[in-house]
PAZAPA-4460 file (N, C-alpha, C; in steps of 0.05 Angstrom, whole numbers, plus 32768, in hexadecimal, padded with zeros to 4 digits):
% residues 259
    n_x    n_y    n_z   ca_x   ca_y   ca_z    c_x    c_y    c_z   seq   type   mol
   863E   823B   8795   8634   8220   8792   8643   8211   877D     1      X     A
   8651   81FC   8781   865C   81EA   876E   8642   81DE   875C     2      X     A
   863E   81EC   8748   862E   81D7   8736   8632   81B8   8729     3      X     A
   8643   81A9   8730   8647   8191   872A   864E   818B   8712     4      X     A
   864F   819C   86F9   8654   819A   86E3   8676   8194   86D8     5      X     A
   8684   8196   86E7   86A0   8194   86E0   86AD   818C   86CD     6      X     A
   86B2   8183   86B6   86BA   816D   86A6   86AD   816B   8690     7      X     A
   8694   8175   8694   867C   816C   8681   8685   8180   8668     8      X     A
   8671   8181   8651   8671   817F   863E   865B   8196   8630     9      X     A
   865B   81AC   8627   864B   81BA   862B   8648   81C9   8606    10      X     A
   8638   81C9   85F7   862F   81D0   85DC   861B   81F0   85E0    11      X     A
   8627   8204   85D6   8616   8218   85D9   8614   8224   85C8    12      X     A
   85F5   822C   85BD   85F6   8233   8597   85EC   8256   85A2    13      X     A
   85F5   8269   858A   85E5   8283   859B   8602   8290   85AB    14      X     A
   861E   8284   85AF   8624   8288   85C9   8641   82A2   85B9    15      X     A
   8636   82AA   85A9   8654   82BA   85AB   8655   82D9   85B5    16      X     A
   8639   82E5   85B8   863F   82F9   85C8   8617   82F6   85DD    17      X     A
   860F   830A   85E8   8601   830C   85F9   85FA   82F3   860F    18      X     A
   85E1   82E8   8610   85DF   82D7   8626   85EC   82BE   8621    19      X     A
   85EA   82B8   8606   85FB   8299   85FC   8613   829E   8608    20      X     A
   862C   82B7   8604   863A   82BD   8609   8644   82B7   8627    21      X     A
   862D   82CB   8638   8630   82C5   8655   8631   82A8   8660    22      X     A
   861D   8294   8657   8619   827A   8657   862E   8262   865B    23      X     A
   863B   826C   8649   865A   8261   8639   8672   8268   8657    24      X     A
   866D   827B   8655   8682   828C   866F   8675   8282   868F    25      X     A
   865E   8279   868F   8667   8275   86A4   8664   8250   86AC    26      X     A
   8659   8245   8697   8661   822A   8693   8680   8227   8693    27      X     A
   8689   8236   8685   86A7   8232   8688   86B1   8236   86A2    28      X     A
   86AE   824B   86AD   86BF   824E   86CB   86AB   8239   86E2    29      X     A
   86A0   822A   86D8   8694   8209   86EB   86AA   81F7   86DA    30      X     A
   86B9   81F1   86D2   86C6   81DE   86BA   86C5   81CB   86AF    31      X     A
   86AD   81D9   869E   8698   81CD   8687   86B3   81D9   866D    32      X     A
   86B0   81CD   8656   86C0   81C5   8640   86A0   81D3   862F    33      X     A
   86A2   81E9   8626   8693   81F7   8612   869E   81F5   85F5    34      X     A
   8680   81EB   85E9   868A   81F1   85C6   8676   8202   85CB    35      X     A
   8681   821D   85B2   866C   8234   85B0   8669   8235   858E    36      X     A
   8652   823B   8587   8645   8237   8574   863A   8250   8567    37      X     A
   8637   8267   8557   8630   8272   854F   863A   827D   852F    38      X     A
   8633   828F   851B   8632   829D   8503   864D   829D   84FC    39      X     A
   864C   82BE   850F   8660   82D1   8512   867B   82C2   8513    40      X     A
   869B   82BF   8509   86A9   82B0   8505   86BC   82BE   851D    41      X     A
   86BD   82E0   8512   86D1   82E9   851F   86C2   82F4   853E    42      X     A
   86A8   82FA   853C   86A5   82FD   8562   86AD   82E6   856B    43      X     A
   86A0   82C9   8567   869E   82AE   8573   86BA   82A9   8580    44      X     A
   86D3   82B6   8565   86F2   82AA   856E   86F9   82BD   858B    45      X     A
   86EF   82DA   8589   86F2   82EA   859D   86EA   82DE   85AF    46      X     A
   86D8   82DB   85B3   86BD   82D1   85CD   86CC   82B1   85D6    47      X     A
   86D8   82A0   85C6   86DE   828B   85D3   8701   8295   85E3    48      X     A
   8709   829D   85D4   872D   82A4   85DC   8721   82BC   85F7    49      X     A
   8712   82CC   85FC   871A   82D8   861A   870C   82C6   862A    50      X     A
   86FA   82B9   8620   86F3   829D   8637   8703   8285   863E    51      X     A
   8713   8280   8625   872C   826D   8630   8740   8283   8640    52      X     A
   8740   829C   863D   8758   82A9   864D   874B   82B2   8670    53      X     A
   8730   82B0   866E   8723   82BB   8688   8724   82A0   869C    54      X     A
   871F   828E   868B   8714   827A   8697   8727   825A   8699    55      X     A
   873C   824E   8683   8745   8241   8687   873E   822F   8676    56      X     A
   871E   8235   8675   8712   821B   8666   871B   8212   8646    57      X     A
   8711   81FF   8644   870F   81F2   8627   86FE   81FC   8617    58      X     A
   8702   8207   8605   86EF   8213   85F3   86F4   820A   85D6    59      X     A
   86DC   8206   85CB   86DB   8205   85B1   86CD   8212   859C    60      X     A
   86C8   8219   858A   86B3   8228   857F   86AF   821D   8559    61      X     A
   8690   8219   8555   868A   8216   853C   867B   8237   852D    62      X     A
   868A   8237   8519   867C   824F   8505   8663   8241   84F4    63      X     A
   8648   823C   84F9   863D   823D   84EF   861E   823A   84F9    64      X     A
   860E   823E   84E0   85F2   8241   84E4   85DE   822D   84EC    65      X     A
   85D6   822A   8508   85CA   821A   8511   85AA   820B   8505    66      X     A
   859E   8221   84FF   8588   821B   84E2   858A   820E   84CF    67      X     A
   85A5   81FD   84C6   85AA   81F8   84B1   85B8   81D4   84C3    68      X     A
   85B1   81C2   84A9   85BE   81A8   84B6   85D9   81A2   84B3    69      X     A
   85E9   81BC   849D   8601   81B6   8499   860A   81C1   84BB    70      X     A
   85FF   81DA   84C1   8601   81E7   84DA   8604   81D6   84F8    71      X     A
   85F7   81CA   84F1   85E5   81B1   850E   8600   819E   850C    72      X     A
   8602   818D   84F3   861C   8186   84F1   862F   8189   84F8    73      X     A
   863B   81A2   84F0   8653   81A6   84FA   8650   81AD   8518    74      X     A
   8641   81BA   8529   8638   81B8   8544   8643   81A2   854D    75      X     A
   863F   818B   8543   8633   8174   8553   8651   8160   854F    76      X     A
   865A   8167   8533   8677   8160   8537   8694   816E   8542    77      X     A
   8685   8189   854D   869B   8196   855F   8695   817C   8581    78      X     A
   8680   8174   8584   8677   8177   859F   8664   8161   8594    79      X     A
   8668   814A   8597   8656   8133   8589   8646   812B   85A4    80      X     A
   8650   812A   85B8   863E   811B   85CB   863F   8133   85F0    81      X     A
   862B   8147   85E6   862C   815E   85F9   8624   8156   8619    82      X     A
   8626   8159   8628   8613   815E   8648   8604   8169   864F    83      X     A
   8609   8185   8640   85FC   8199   863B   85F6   81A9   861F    84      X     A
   85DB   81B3   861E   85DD   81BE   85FF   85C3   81D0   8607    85      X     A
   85C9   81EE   85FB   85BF   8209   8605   85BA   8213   85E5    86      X     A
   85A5   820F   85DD   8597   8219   85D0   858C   823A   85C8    87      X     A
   8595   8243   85BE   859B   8265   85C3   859F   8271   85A0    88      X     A
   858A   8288   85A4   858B   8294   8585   8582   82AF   8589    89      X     A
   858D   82B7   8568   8578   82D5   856F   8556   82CB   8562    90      X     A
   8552   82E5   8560   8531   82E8   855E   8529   82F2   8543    91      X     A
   8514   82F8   853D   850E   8306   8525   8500   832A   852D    92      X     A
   8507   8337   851E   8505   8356   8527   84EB   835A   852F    93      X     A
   84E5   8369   853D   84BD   837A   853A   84BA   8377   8516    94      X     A
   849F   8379   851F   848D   8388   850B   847B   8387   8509    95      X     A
   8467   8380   84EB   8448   8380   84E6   8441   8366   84E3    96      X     A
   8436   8351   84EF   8430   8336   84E1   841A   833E   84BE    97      X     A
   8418   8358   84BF   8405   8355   84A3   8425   834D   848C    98      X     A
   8438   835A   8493   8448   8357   8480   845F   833E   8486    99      X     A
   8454   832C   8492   8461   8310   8491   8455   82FD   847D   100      X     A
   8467   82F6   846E   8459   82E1   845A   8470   82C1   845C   101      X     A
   8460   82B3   8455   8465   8290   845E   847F   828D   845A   102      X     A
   8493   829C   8458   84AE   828F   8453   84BB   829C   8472   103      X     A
   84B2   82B4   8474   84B6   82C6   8489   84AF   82AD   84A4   104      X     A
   8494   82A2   84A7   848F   8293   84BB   84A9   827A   84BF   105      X     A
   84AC   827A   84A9   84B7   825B   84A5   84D6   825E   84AC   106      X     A
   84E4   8272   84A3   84FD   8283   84AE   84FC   8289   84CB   107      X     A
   84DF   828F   84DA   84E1   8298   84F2   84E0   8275   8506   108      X     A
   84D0   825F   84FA   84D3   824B   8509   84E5   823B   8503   109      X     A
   84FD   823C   84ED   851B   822F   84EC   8525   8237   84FD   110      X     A
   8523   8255   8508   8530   8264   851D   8538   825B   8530   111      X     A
   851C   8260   853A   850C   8262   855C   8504   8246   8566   112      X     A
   8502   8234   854D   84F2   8215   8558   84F7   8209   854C   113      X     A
   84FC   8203   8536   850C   81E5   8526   8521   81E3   852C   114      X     A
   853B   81F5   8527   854F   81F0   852C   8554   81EE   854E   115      X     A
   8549   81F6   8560   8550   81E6   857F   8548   81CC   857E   116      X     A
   852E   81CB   8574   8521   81AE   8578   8531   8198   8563   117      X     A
   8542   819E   854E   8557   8195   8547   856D   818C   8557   118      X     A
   8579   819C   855C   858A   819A   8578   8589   8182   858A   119      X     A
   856C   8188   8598   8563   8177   85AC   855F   8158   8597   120      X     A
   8559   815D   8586   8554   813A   8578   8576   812F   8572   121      X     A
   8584   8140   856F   85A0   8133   8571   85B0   812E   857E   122      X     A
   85AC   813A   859F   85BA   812E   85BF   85AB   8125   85C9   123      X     A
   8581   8126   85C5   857A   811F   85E4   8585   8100   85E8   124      X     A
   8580   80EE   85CC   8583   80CD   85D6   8597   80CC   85D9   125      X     A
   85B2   80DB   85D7   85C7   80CE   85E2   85D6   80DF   8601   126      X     A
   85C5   80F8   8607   85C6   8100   862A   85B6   80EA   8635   127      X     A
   859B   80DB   8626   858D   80C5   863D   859E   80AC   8640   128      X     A
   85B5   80A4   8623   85C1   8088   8628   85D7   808C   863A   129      X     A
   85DF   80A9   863D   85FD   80AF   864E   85F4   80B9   866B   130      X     A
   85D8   80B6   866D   85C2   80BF   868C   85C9   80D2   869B   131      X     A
   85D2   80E8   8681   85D6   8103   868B   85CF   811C   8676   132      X     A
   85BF   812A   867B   85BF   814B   8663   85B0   815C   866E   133      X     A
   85B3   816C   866B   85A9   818C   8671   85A5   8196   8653   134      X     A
   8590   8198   864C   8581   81A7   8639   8577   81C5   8640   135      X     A
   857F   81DC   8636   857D   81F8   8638   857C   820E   8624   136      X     A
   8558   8215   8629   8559   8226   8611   8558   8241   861C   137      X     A
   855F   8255   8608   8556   8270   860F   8542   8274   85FA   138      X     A
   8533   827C   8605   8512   8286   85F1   8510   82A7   85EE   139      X     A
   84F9   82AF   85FE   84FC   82D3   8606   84D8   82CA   8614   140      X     A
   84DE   82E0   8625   84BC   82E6   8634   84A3   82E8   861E   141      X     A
   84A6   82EB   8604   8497   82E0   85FA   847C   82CF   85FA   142      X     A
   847F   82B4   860A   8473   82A1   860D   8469   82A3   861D   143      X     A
   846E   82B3   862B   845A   82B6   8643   844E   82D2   8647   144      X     A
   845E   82EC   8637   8450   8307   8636   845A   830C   8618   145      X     A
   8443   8301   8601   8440   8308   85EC   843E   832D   85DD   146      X     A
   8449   832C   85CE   8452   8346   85C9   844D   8346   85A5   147      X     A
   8436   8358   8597   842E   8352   8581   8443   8355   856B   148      X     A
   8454   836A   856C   8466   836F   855F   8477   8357   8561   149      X     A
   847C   833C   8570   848E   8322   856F   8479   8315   856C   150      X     A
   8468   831B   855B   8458   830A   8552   8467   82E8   854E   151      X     A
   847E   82E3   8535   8489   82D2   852D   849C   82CA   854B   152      X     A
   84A3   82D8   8560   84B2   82C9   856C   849C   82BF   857E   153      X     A
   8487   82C9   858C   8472   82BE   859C   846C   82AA   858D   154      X     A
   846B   82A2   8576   845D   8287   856E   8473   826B   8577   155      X     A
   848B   8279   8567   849C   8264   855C   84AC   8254   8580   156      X     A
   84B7   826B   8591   84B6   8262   85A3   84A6   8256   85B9   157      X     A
   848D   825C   85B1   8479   8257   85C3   847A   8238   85B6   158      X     A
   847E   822B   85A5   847E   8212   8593   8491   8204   85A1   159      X     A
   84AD   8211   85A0   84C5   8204   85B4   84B5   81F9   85C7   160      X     A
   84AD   8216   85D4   84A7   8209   85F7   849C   81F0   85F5   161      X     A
   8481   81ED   85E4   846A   81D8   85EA   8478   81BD   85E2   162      X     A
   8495   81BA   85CF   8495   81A6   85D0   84AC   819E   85D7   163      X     A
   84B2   81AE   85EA   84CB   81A6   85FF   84C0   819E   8614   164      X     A
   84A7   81A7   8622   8499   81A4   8633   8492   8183   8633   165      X     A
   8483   8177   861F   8486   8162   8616   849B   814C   861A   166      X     A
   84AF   8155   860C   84C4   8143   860D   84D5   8147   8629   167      X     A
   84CD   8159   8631   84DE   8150   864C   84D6   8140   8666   168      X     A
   84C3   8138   865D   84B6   8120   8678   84CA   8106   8662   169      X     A
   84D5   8102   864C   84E6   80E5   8640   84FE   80DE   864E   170      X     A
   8502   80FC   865F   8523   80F2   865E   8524   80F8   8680   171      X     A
   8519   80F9   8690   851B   8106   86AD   852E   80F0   86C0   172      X     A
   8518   80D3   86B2   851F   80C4   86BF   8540   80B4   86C0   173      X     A
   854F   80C1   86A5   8568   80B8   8699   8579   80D5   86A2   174      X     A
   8572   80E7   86B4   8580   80FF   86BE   857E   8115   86A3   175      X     A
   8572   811B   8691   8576   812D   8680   8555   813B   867E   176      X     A
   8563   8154   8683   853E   8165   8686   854C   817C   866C   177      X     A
   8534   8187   8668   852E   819C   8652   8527   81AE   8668   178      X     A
   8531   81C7   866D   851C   81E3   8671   851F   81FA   865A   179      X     A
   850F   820C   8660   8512   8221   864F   851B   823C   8664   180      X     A
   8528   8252   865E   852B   826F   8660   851F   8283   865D   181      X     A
   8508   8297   8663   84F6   82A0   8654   8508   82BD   865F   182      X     A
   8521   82CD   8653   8521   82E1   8656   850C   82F8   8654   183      X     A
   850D   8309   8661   8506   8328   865F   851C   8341   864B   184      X     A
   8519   8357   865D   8527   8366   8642   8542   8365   864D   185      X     A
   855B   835C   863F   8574   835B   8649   8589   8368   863B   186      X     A
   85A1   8377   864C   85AF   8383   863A   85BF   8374   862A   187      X     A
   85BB   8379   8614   85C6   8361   85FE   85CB   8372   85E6   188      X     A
   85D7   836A   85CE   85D7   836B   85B6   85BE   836C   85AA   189      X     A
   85B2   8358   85AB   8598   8351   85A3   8582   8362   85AD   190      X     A
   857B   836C   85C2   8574   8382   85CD   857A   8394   85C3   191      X     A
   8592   839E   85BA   8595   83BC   85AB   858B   83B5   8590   192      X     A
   858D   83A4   857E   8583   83A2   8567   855F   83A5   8565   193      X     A
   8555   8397   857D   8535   839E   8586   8530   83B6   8581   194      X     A
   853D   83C7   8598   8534   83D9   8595   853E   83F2   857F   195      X     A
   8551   83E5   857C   8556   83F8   855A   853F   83F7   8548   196      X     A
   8537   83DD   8541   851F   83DA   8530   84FF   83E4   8534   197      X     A
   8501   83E2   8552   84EF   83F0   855D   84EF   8415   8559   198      X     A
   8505   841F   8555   850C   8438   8556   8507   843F   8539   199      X     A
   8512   842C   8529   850D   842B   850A   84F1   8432   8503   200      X     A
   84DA   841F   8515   84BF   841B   8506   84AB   8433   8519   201      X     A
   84BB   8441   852B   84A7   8451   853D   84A6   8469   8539   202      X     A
   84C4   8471   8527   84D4   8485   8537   84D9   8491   8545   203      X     A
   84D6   8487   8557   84DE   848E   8574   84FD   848F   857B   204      X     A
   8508   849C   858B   852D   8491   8590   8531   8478   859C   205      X     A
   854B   846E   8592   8554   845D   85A5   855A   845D   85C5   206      X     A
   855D   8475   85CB   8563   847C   85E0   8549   8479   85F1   207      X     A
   8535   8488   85EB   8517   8485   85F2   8513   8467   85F8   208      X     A
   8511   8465   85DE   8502   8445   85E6   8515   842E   85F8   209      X     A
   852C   8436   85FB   853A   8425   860A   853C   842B   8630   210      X     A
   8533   844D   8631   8530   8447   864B   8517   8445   8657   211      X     A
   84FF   8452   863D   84EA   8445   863C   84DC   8428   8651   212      X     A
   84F8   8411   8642   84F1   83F7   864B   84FA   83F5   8659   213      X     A
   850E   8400   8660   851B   83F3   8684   850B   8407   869B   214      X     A
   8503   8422   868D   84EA   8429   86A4   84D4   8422   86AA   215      X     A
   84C4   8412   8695   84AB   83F5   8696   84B0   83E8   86A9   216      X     A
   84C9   83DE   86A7   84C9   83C2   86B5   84CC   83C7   86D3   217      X     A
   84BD   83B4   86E7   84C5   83B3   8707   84DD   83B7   8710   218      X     A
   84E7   83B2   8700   8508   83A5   8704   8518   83C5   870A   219      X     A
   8509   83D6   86F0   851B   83F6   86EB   852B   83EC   86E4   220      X     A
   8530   83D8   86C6   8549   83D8   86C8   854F   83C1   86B2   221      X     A
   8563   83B9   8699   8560   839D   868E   8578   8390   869F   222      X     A
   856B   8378   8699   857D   8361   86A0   8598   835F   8697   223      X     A
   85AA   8350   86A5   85C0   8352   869D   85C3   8332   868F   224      X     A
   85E0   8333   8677   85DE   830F   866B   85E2   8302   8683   225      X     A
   85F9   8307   8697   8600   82F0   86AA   85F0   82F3   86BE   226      X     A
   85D7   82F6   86C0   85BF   82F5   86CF   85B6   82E1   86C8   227      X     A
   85AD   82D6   86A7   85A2   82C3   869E   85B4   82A8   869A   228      X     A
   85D4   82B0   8699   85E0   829C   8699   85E4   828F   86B7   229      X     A
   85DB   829C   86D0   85E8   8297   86E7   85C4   8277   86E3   230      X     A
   85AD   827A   86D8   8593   8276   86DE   85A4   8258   86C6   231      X     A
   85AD   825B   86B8   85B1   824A   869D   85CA   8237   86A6   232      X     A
   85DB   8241   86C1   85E8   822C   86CC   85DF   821B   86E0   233      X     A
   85C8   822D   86ED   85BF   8213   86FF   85B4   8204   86ED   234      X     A
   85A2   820D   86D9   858E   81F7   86CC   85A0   81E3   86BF   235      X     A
   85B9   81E4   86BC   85CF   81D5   86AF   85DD   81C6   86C8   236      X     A
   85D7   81C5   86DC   85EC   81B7   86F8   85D4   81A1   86FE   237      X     A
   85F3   819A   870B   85E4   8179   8718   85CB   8182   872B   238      X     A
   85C5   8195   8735   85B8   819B   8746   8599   819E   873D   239      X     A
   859C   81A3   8721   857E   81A2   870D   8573   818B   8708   240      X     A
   856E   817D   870F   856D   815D   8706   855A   8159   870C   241      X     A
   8548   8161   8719   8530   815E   8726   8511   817B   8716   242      X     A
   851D   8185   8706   851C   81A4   86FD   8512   8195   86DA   243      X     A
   84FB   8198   86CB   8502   8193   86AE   84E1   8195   86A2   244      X     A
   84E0   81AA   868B   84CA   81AD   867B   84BD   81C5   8684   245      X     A
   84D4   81DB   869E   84C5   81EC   869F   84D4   8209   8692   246      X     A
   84BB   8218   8690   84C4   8230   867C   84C4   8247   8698   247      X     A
   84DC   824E   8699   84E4   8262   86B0   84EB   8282   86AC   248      X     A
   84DA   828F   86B3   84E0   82B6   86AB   84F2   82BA   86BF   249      X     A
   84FE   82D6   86A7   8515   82DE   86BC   850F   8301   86B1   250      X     A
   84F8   8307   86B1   84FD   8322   86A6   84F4   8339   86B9   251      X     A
   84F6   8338   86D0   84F8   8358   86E7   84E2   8354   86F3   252      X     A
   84C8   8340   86EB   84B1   8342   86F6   849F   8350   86E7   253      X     A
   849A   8350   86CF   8496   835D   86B8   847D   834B   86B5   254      X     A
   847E   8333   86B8   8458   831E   86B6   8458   831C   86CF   255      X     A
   8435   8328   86CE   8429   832D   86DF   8418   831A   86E5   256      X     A
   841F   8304   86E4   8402   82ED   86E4   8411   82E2   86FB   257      X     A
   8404   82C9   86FF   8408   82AD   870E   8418   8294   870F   258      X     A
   8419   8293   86F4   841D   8279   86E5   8430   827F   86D1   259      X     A
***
């Protein structure tokens, strides 16, 4: 399917290795012009140079911390006026909410929900004056299958959703929708660090608990990144336009509800 995106303009924070990663790669091979955004100085340069060599595309990349407004900044002056902008982070580890205290919370919603909803306050009015944007977050199943030990990410994301949900009936009518991503368990970086910490606090092995979770799930199995990036290009093509404020699972069949 030609996603219609050709030309456009594409901001992705999160993107230097796992699903941000995938995201990036395959916006690029549609020929979308990626700035990639993350920490890490020396993965990010990796991760953009085999995507200009795979793919052809234009790539750009900013080293820094999206949490921060010097961060958002420089974002926004790699890539001032995006088409697209993919919202993508890590998480905060398991643990005990007894031993979270108010700085901990406040660390976990710069994370997970200020800094996207930052984001979004600095392209949505100018995707509605240019009557085009694709807004795309990645969250985690979370929000919809709460898990006590992500205590801090069930809140903070669950916060995204509600007020993306919101804001995306402002812009429908100017072609720019908001959805969200609600991964399941995916093979990632971020995933191994899970369950390391998980292995840390249980003692249990890594090995255990990792096939553990892929034997839970319906699926038998985690997801792959360019599973979620193949779901993060349609929501990014002309063909989404009609698509905005909804929060969509992608985790094996793992919620068991309705809704």
């Amino acid at each position: 399917m030609d996603m219609g995106i050709a030309g456009r303009r594409a901001l992705l924070t999160g993107a230097s290795k796992g699903m941000g990663r995938a995201c990036a790669e395959r916006l690029a091979r549609e020929g979308v012009a990626v700035t990639l955004v993350a920490r890490g100085a020396e993965a990010l340069e990796r991760t953009a140079a085999e995507i200009r060599a795979e793919t052809g595309a234009e790539v750009a990349t900013v080293a820094a911390d999206i949490t921060t407004d010097a961060g958002r900044e420089a974002a926004l002056a790699a890539c001032p006026e995006p088409d697209i902008l993919l919202n993508n982070g890590g998480g905060k580890p398991p643990g005990d909410f007894r031993d979270w205290r108010r700085e901990d919370w406040i660390s976990a919603l710069d994370m997970m929900m200020l800094a996207p909803i930052e984001m979004i306050r600095l392209t949505f009015d100018g995707m509605v004056a240019r009557g085009y944007g694709r807004i795309v977050n990645i969250a985690a199943r979370g929000v919809k299958i709460p898990q006590v030990e992500l205590g801090q990410s069930n809140g903070a994301r669950t916060g995204l959703v509600g007020f993306c949900a919101g804001l995306a009936r402002e812009g429908i009518a100017r072609n720019v929708t908001i959805n969200t991503i609600l991964p399941g368990i995916v093979e990632s970086d971020g995933q191994r660090q899970h369950v390391a910490r998980l292995a840390e606090t249980t003692g249990r092995s890594f090995d255990e608990i990792w096939e553990s979770r892929a034997a839970s799930s319906p699926a038998k199995r985690f997801g792959r990144p360019e599973e979620i990036a193949a779901l993060f290009a349609f929501l990014a093509s002309d063909h989404a336009g009609l698509m905005t404020g909804q929060s969509i699972l992608m985790d094996g069949g793992d919620y068991p509800g309705l809704l």
